[in-house]
C-alpha positions in Angstrom: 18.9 -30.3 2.8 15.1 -28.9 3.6 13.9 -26.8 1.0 13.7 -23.0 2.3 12.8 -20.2 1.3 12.8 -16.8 3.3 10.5 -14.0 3.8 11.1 -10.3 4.9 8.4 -7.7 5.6 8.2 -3.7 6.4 4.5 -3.2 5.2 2.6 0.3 4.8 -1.2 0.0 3.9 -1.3 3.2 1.3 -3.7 3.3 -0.9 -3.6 4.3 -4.5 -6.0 5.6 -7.6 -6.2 3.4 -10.6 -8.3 2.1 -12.9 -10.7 -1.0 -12.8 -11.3 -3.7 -14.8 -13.8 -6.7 -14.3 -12.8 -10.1 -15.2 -15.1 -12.9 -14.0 -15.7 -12.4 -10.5 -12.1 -10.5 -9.9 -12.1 -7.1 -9.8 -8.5 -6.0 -10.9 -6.8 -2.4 -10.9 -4.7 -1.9 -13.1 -2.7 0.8 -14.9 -2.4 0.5 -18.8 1.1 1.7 -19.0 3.5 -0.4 -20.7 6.7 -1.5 -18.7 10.1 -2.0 -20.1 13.6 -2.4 -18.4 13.9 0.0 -15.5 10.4 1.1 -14.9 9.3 -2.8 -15.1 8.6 -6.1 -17.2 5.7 -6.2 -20.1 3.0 -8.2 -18.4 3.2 -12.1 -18.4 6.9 -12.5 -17.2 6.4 -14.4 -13.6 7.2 -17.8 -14.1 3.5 -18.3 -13.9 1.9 -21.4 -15.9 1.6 -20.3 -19.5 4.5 -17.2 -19.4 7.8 -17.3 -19.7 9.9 -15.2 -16.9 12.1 -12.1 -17.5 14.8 -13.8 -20.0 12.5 -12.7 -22.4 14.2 -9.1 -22.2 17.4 -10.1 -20.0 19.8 -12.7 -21.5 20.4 -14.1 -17.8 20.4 -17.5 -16.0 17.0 -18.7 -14.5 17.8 -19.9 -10.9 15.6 -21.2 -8.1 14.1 -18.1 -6.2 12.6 -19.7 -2.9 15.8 -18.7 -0.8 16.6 -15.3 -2.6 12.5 -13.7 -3.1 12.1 -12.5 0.2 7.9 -12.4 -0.2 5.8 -11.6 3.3 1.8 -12.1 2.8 0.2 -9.9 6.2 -2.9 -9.5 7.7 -2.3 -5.7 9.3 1.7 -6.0 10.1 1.6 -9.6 11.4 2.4 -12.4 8.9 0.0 -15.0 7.9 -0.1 -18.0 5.5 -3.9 -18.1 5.2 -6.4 -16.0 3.6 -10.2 -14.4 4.6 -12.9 -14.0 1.9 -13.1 -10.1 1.0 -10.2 -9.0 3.6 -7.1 -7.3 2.1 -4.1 -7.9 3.0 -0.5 -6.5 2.8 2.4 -7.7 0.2 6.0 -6.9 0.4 8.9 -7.9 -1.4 13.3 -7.8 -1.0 15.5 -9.8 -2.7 18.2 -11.4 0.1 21.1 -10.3 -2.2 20.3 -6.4 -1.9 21.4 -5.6 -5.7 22.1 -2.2 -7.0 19.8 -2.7 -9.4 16.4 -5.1 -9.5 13.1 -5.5 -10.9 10.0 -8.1 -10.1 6.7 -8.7 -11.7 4.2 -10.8 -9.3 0.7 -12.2 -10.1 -1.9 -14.0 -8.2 -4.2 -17.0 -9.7 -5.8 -20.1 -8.3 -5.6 -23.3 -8.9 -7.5 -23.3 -11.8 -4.8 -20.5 -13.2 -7.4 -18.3 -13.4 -7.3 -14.6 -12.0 -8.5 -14.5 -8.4 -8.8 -11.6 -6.0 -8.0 -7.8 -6.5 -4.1 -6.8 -7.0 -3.5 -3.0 -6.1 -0.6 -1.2 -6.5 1.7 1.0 -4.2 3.0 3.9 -5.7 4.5 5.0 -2.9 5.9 1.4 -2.2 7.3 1.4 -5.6 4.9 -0.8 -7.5 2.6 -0.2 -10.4 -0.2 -2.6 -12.1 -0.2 -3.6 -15.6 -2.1 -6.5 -17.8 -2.1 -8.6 -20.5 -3.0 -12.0 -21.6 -6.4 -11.8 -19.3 -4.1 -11.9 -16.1 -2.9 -8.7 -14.1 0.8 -7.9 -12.8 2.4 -5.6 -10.0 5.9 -4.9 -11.0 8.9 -2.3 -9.9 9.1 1.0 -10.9 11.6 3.2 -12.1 12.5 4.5 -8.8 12.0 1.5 -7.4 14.7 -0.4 -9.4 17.4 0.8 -7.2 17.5 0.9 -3.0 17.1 -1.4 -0.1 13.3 -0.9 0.2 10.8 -3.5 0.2 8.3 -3.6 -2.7 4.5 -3.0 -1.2 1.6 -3.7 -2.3 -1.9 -5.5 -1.5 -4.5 -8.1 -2.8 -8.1 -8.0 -1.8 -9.3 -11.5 -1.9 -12.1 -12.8 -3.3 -15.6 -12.7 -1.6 -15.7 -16.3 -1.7 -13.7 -19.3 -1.0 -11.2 -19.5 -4.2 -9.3 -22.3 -2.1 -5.5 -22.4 -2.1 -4.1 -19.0 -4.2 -0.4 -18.9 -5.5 1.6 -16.0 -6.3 3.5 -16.1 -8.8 7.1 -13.7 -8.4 9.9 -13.2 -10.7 12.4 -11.1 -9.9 15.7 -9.6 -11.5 19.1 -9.0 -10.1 20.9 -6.8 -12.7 24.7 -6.4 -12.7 23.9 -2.6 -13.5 26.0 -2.6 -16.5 23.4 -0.4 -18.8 22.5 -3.5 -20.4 20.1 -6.0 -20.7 22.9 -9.0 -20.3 24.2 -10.8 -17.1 21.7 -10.7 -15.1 20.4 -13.3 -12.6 16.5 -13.9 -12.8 14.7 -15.6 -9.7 11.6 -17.1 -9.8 9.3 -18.3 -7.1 5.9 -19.6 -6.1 4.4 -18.8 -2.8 0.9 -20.5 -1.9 -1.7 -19.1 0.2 -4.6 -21.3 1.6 -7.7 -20.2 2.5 -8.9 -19.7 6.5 -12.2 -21.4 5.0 -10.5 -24.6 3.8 -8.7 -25.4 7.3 -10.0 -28.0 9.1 -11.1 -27.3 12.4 -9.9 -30.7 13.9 -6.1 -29.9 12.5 -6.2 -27.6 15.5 -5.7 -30.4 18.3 -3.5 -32.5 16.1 -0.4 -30.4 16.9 0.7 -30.7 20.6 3.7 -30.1 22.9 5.8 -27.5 20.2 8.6 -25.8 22.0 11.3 -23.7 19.8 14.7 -22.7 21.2 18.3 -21.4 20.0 21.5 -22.9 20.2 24.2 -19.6 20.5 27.0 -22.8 19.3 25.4 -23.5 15.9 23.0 -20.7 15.1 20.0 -23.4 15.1 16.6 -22.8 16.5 15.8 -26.3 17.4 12.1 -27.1 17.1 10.2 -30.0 18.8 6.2 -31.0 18.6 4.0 -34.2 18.7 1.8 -34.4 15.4 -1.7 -36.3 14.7 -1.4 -35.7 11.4 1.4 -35.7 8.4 1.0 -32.4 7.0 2.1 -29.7 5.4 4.9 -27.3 7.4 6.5 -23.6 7.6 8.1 -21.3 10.2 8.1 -17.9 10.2 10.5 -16.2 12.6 9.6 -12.3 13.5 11.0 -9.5 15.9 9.2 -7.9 18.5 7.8 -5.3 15.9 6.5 -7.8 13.7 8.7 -7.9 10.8 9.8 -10.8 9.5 13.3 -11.8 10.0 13.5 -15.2 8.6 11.2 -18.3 7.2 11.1 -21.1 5.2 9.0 -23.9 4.3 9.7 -27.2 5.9 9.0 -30.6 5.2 6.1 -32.3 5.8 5.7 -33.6 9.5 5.3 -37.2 10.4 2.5 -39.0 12.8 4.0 -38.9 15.8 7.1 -37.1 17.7 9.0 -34.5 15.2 12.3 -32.4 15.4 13.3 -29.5 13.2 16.8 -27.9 12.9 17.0 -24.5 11.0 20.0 -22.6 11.0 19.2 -18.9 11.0 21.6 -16.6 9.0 24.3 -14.4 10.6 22.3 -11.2 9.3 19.4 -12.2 12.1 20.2 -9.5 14.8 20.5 -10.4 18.5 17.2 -9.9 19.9 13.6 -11.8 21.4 12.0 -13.3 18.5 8.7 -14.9 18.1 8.6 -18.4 16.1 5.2 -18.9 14.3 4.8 -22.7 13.2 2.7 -23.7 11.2 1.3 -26.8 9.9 -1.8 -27.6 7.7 -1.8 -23.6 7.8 -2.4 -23.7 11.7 0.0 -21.9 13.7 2.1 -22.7 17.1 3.9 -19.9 18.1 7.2 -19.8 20.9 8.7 -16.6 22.2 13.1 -17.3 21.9 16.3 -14.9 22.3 19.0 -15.1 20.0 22.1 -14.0 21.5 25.7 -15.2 19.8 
């Protein structure tokens, strides 16, 4: 089986008043309230390197969160899996299994696991900053901890190059039971390159990519001729932009490739556009899914 993981957006750019703090060359908001339970994790609880995850408070299982995090990184309302230097961009954040009750906590570093970029919080998307341990967290709020809404939010990153970024998300899928036991804790690691890392000659490597769906299997069927053997992703949206599906892919091989990705009965009949990428460079195929 390919790995996958899936990603599902509804992104509003609001902005909100907190305070700063200066480490390095990030700039970080934050808010200094302390988080606990409902109204959000104490900072260094993502699965990140060096923390531990939210079984540190919730006496729950650890389980693989690529296919249940549903994390959308957006330039404006359109997807993207590549970063500008000192443009901000729009986060948001489901889990596929739609609990009663939930939580997250999400940080951002590079590869040197250091703090990179600018994190700011969404109080009307439900989030709220916090820190500790030198790094800086957005997490659910109280309100936030119950409903279908996405978690929103936005990173501002850095004026220069920082190379490949990761974020870091942990979420929480509680069995509502008043009590910190039973619960199911996701975690998940989503990297973001950098538009000033992608090399230019990548962008006639990828040739002849068509994408269609098969009503008999629920498949979109993918096809391409590849220069390269890189590193793959699709990422399927609506005619509004919103992200109904994606997940990452393995890498492609030199030569002619075929992909096979069965797309979920909760994927609505509709025109879709399929945005494939690899090496971060995007082909993109207008379908219809019709069952």
């Amino acid at each position: 089986m390919k790995k996958h993981y899936l990603l599902f957006t509804g992104l509003v750019a609001i902005s909100l008043t907190l305070s700063w703090e200066k480490v390095g060359d990030s700039v970080i908001q934050k808010n200094t309230t302390n988080h606990i339970f409902s109204s959000g994790a104490q900072p260094g609880n993502t699965g990140a390197p060096g923390e531990g995850n939210c079984t540190a408070c919730h006496s729950g299982t650890v389980q693989d969160g690529t296919p249940e995090n549903l994390f959308v990184f957006a330039s404006g309302t359109m997807p993207v899996s590549n970063y500008t230097p000192g443009q901000t961009y729009n986060l948001a954040l489901s889990m596929a299994s739609s609990p009663a009750k939930k939580g997250f906590q999400a940080t951002v570093l590079d590869a040197s696991n250091n703090v990179v970029g600018t994190l700011n919080a969404n109080a009307s998307g439900g989030t709220a900053a916090s820190s500790g341990g030198g790094r800086f967290y957005v997490g659910n709020t109280t309100a936030s901890s119950s409903g279908t809404n996405p978690w929103l939010w936005t990173w501002t990153a850095p004026a220069a190059d920082a190379g490949t970024i990761r974020f870091y998300i942990a979420t929480n899928k509680a069995n509502n039971n008043g009590q910190n036991t039973g619960d199911v804790i996701y975690t998940s690691v989503h990297p973001i390159g950098s538009t000033a890392g992608v090399d230019e000659v990548n962008l006639a490597m990828v040739s002849d990519f068509n994408a269609s769906f098969s009503p008999n299997n629920s498949m979109v069927y993918l096809t391409y001729s590849s220069l390269i053997s890189g590193a793959t992703s699709v990422n399927i949206v609506d005619m509004s932009g919103r992200s109904a599906y994606s997940a990452q892919l393995d890498a492609s091989n030199i030569g002619l490739n075929k992909e096979m990705i069965r797309i979920p009965s909760n994927v609505k009949n509709g025109m879709y556009v399929v945005h494939f990428f690899v090496n971060n460079v995007a082909n993109s195929k207008t379908i219809s899914i019709q069952r």
